[in-house]
C-alpha positions as CSV (number, residue, x, y, z in Angstrom):
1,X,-13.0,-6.4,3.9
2,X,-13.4,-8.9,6.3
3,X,-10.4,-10.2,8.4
4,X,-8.3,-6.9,8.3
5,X,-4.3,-6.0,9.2
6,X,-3.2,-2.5,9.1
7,X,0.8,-2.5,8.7
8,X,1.0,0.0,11.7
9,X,-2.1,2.0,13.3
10,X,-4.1,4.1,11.2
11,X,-4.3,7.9,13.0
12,X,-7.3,9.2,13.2
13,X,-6.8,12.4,10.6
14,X,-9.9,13.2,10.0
15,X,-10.3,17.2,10.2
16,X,-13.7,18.3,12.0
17,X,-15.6,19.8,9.0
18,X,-14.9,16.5,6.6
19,X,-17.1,14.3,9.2
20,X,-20.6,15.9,7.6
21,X,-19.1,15.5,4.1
22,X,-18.2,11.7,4.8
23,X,-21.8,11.1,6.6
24,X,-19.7,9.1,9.3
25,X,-20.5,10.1,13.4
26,X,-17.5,12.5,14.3
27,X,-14.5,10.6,16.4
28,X,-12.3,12.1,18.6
29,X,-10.0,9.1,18.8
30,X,-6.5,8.8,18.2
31,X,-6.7,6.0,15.9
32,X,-9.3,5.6,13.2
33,X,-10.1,1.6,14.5
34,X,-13.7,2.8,15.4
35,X,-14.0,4.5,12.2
36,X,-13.1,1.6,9.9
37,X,-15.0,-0.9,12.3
38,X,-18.1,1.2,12.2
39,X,-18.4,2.1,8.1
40,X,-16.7,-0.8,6.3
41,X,-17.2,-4.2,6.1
42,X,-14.6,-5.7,8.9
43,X,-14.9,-8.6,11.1
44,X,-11.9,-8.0,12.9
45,X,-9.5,-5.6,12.5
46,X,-5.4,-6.0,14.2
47,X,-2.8,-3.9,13.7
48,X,1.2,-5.0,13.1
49,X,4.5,-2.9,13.9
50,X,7.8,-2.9,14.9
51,X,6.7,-2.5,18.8
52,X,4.0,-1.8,20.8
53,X,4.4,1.9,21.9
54,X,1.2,2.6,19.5
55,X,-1.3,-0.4,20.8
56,X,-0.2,-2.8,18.4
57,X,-1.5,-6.5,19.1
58,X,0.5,-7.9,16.8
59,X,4.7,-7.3,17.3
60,X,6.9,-7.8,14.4
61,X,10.1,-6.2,12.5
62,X,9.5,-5.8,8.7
63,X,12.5,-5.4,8.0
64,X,12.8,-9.5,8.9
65,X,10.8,-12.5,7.4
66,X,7.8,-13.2,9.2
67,X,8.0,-16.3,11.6
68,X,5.3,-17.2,13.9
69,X,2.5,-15.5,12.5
70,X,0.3,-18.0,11.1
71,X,-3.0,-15.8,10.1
72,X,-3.7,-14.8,6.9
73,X,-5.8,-11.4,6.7
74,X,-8.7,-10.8,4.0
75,X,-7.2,-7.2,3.5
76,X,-3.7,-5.6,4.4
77,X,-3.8,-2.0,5.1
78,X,-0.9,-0.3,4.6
79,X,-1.0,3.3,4.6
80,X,2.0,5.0,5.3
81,X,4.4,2.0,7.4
82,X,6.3,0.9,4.1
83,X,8.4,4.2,3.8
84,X,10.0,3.7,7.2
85,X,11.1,0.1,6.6
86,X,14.6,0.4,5.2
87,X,14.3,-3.1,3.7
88,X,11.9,-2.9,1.4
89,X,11.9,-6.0,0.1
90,X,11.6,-7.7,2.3
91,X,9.2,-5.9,3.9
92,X,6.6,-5.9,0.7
93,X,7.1,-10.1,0.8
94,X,5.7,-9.7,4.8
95,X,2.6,-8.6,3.1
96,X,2.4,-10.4,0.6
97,X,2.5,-13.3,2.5
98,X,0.3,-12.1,5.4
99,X,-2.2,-11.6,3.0
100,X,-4.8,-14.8,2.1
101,X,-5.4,-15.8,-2.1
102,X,-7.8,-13.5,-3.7
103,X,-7.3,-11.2,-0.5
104,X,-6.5,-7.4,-1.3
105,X,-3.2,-5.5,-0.1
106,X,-3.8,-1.7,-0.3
107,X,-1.2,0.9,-0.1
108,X,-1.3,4.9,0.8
109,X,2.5,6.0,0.4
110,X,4.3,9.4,-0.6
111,X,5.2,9.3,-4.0
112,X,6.8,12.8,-4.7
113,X,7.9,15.6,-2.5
114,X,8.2,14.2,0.0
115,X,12.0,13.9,0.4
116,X,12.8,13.0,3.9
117,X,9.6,11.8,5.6
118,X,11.0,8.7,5.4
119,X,13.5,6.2,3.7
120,X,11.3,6.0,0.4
121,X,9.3,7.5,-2.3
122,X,7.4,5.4,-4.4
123,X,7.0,5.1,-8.3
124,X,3.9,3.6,-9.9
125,X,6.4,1.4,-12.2
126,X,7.3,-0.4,-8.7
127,X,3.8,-1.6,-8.2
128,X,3.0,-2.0,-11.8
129,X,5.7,-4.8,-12.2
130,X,5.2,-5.9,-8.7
131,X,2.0,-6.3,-8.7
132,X,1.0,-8.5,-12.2
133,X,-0.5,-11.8,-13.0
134,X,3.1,-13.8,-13.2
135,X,3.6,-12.5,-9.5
136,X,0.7,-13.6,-8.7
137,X,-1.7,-10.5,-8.6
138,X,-4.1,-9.3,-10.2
139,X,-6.6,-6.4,-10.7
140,X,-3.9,-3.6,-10.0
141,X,-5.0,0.1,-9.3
142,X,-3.1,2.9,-9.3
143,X,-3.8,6.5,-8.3
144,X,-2.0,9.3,-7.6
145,X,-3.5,12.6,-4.7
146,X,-2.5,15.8,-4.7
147,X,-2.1,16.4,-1.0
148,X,-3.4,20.4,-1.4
149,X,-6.4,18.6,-3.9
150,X,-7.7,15.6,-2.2
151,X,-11.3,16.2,-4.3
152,X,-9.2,14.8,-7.4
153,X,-7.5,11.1,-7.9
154,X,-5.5,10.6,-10.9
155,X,-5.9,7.2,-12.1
156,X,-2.3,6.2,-13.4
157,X,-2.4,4.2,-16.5
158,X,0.6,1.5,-17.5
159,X,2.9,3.0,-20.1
160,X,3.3,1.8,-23.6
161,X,5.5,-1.4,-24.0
162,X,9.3,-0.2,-24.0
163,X,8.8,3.5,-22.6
164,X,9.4,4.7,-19.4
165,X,6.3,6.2,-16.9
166,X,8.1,9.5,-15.7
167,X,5.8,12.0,-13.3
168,X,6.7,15.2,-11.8
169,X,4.8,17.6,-9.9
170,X,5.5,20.8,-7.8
171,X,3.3,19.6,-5.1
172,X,3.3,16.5,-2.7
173,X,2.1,13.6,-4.2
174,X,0.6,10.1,-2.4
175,X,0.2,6.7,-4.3
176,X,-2.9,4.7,-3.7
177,X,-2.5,0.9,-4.5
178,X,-4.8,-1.5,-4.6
179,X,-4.2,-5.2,-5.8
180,X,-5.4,-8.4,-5.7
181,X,-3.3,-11.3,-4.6
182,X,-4.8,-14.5,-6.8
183,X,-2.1,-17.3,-6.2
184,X,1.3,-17.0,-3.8
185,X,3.7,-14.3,-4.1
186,X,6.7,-14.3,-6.4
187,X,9.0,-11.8,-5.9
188,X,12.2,-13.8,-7.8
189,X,12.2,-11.9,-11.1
190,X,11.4,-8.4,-10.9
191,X,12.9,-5.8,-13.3
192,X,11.9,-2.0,-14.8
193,X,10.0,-2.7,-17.4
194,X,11.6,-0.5,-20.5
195,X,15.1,-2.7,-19.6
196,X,13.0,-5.9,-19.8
197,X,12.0,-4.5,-23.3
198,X,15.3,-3.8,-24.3
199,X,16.9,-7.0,-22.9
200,X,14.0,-8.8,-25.0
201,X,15.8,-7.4,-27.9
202,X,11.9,-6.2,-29.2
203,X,11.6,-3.2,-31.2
204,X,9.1,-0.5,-30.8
């Protein structure tokens, strides 16, 4: 993972009997830096956010384009920031751009159910058409958790040329993202798929 930024700190949720299961040493901390420094593959690891009331080192608004911060990270963490930045947008370029060529962003967001944790819920068709080769990405993941069946990840599949990927569910859901970013980011052209079928006047 090498040079790593988490988009906000990471909380240490962890429950007491899952430490066994995981075979990692149990933590008490607040934060899970220890945890990620001491089982995966990190040289460094910072953390970015809005201010520094959570022991961020590195201070910075999303919702703004990022001046003045002239790293690049190996791998962006972002699991669960991106709902509470009302402009999304701009907020997915940030990483994007904070992340270096052939780095990897990953994303844990809620996808379903989740009305009113925070501004968003997230669709696998976002990061489908975000994240492809013409944007410069490549090797996109998608999964979808059960929050009451963690044991089971549902690997999400992108639909059929011209039809639409529509999920429901009665319980919460989380999407987990992985991509990798092979050239710079181009966010200029992105539009739902099924319309860019339709506008492409191809039939089915």
């Amino acid at each position: 993972m090498g040079n790593v930024l988490s988009i906000g700190r990471i909380n240490n949720l962890i429950l007491n009997d899952e430490y066994k299961k995981l075979s990692i040493d149990k933590s008490n901390d607040i934060y899970a830096d220890k945890i990620l420094l001491e089982n995966f593959n990190i040289d460094n690891l910072e953390s970015l956010d809005y201010s520094d009331f959570e022991g961020a080192n590195i201070i910075h608004d999303l919702n703004l384009p990022i001046e003045g911060i002239n790293k690049k990270f190996n791998t962006i963490l972002d699991f669960g920031t991106s709902e509470h930045i009302f402009n999304i947008i701009q907020n997915l370029t940030n990483i994007a751009k904070l992340c270096e060529i052939n780095g990897n962003i990953i994303h844990s967001l809620p996808a379903n159910n989740n009305c009113g944790h925070g501004f968003w819920q997230f669709s696998p068709e976002l990061f489908f058409n975000l994240y492809q080769k013409k944007n410069g990405f490549d090797k996109t993941a998608i999964y979808l958790v059960n929050l009451h069946d963690k044991k089971n990840w549902y690997e999400i599949n992108r639909q059929n040329a011209g039809e639409r990927l529509e999920l429901n569910s009665s319980e919460p859901l989380y999407i987990f993202v992985k991509t990798k970013k092979i050239d710079e980011a181009n966010f200029n052209n992105i539009h739902q798929s099924d319309y860019e079928f339709q506008w492409q006047k191809k039939t089915l």
